[in-house]
C-alpha positions as CSV (number, residue, x, y, z in Angstrom):
1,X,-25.5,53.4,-78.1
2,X,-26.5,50.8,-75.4
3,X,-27.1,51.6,-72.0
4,X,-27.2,50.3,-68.7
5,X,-28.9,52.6,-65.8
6,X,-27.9,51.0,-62.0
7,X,-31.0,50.9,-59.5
8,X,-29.9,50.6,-55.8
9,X,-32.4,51.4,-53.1
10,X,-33.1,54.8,-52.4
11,X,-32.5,55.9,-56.7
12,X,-34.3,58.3,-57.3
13,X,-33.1,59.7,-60.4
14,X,-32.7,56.5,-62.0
15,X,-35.5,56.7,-64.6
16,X,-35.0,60.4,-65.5
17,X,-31.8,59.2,-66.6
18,X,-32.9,56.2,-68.9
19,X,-35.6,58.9,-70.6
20,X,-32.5,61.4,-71.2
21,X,-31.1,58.4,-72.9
22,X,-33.7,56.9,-74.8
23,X,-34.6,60.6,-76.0
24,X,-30.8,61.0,-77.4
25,X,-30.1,57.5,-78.7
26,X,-33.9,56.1,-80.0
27,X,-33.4,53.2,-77.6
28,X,-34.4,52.1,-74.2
29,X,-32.0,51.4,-71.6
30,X,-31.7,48.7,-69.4
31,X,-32.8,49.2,-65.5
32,X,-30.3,47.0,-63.8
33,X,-31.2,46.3,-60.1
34,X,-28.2,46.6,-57.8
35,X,-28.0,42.6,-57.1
36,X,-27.2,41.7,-60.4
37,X,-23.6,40.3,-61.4
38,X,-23.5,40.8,-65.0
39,X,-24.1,43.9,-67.7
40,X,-26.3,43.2,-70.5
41,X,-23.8,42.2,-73.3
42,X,-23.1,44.3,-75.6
43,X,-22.9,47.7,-73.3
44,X,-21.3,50.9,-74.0
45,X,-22.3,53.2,-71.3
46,X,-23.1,52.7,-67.8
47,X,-25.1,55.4,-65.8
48,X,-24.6,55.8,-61.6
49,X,-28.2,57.3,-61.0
50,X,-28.1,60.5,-58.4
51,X,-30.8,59.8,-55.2
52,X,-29.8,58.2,-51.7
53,X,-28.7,55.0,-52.3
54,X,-29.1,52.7,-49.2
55,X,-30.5,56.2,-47.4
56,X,-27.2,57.4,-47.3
57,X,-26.4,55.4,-44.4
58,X,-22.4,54.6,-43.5
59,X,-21.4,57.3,-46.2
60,X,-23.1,58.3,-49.0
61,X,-21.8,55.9,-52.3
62,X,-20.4,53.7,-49.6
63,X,-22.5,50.7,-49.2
64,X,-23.7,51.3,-53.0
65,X,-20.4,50.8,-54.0
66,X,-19.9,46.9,-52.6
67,X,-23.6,46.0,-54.3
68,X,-22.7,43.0,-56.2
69,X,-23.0,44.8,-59.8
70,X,-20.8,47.1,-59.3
71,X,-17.6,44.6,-59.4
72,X,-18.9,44.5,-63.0
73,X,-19.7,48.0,-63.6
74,X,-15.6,48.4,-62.4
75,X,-14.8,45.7,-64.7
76,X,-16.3,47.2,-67.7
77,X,-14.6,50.9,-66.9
78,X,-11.4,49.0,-66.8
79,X,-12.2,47.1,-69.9
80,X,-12.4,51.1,-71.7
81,X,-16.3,51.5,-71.3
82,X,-18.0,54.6,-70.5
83,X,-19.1,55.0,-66.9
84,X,-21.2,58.3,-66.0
85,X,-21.5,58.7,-62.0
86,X,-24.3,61.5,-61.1
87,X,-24.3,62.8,-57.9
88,X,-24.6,59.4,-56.0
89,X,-23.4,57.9,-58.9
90,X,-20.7,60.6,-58.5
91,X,-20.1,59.6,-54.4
92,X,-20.1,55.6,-55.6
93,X,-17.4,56.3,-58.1
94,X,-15.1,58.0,-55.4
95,X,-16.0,55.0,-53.0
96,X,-15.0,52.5,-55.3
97,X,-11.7,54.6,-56.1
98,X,-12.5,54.6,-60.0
99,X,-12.2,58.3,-59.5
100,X,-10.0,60.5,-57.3
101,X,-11.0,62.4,-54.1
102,X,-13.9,62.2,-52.1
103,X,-17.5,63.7,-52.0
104,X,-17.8,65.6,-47.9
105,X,-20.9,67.5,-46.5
106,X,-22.0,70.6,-47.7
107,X,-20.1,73.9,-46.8
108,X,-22.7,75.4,-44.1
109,X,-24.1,71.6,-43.9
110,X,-27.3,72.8,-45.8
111,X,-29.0,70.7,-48.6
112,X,-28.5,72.5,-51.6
113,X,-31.2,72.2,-54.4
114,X,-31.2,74.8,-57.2
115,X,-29.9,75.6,-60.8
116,X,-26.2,76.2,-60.6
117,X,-23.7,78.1,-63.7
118,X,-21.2,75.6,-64.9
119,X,-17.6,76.7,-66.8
120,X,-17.1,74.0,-68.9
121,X,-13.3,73.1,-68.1
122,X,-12.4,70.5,-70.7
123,X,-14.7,70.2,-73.8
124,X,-12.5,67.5,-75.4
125,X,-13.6,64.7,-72.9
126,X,-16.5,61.8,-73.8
127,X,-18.6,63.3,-72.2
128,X,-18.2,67.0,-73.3
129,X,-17.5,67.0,-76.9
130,X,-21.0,68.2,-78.1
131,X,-20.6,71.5,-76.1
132,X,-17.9,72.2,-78.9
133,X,-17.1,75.7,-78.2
134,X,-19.4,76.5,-75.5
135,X,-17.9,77.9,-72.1
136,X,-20.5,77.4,-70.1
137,X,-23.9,75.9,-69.0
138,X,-26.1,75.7,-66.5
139,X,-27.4,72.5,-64.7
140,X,-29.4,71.6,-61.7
141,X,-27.8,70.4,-58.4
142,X,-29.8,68.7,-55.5
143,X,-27.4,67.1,-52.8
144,X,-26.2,67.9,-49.0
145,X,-22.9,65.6,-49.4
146,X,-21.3,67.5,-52.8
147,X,-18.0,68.8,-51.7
148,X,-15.4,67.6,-53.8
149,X,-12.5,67.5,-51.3
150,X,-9.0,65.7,-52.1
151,X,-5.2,66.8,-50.9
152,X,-3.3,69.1,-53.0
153,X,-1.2,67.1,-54.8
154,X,-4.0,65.0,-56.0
155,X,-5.9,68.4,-56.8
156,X,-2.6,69.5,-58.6
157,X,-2.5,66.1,-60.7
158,X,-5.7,65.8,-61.9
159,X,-5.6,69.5,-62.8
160,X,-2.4,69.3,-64.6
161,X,-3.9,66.5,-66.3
162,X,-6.6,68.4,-67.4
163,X,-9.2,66.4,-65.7
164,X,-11.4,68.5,-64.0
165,X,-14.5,68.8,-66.5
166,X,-17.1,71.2,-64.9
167,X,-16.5,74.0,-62.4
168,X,-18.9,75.8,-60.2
169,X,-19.0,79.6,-61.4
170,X,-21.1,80.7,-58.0
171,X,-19.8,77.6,-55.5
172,X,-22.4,76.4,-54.0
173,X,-21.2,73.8,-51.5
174,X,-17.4,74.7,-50.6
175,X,-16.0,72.2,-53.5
176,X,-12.1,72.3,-53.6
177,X,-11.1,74.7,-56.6
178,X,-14.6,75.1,-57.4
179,X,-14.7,71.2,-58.9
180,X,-18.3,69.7,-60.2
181,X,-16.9,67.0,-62.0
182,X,-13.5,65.4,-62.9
183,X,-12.7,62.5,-65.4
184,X,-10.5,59.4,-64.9
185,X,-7.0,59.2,-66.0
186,X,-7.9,57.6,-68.9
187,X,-11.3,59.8,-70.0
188,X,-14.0,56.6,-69.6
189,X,-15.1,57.6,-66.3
190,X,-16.7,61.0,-65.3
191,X,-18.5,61.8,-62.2
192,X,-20.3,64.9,-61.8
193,X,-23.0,66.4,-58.8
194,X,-24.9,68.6,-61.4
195,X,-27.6,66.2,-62.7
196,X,-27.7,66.8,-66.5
197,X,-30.9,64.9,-67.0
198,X,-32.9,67.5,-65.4
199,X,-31.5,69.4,-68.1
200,X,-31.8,67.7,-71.3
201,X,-35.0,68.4,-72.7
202,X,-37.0,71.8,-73.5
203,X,-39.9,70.2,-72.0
204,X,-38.3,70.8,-68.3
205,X,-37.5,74.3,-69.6
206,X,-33.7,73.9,-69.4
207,X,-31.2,71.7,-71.7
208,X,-27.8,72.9,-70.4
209,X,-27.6,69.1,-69.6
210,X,-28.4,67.6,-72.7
211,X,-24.9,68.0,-74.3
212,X,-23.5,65.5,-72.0
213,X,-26.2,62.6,-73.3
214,X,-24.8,63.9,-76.7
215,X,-21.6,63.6,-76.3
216,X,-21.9,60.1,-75.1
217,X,-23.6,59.3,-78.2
218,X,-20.9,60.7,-80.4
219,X,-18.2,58.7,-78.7
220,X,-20.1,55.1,-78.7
């Protein structure tokens, strides 16, 4: 598999996601600062990093998601490559409308920064394959903007459509039906506000993430 992690100012997450993916595939990823207009040829996955891109100024995701690279991170999920969108990552793909619904402040408008239980909605998804039969997992969340809000008939499509991927077990931010992360209609895209590098090797005492890396790797 290779990789592509997207540096904007204020990532902060960016490099814990190029070791998650260098420790599942064997190889290196490429850092690719925000200002570039080109992927490295030959990609398969892109990764959104989690942090406060641009200090979260505007919107959080907003300014992020007019960085020049980004029009070719767009072109490559339209082209059938995977795009993963973490927490910023996550509020950049809503901004740029490659996913559904939006990403509000916190319920209580506290950060919230703590391991959280995931159900594991859809296993048969890119990105979820290698939790096979697993139900659930637990993952890591750090963010003050994670509410998934949308109307209801968008909630009811992309429910019926069985595109909602992880759900909070013990909500910890308000998010509409309990949503953590939701796919794109056609299963290349996934954004998600649990961070599942923080949770992908036994090092960091937790791999509830690590399936996600996994899964990836199976479907390059």
């Amino acid at each position: 598999m290779k990789s592509a992690v997207i540096v904007f100012p204020g990532s902060n997450c960016d490099r814990d996601a190029a070791r998650a993916l260098e420790r599942v595939s064997g190889r290196p990823a490429h850092m690719l600062w925000h200002k570039e207009t080109a992927l490295p040829e030959g990609v398969d996955l892109v990764v959104l990093p989690g942090g406060f891109s641009y200090g979260d100024y505007l919107r959080s995701g907003a300014m992020a998601a007019k960085s020049p690279v980004v029009r070719a991170v767009i072109a490559h999920a339209e082209r059938g490559g995977l795009v993963l969108g973490i927490c910023n990552g996550f509020q950049v793909l809503t901004e740029t409308r490659l996913l559904a619904g939006a990403l509000a402040r916190n319920a209580g408008l506290k950060f919230a920064c703590k391991d959280v239980p995931l159900a594991i909605a859809n296993c048969n998804t890119a990105f979820t394959r290698a939790y096979r039969e697993a139900r659930e997992t637990e993952i890591p969340i750090a963010h003050g903007d994670g509410r998934f809000v949308a109307d209801e008939d968008t909630l009811d499509r992309i429910e019926n459509e069985g595109r909602v991927v992880f759900r909070y077990l013990d909500n910890p931010n308000g998010s509409a039906r309990d949503i953590a992360g939701i796919v794109n209609e056609r299963g290349n895209v996934m954004g998600m506000m649990p961070h599942p590098e923080r949770a992908s090797d036994p090092v960091l005492g937790r791999t509830g993430g690590a399936a996600v890396f996994q899964s990836l790797l199976e479907a390059a």
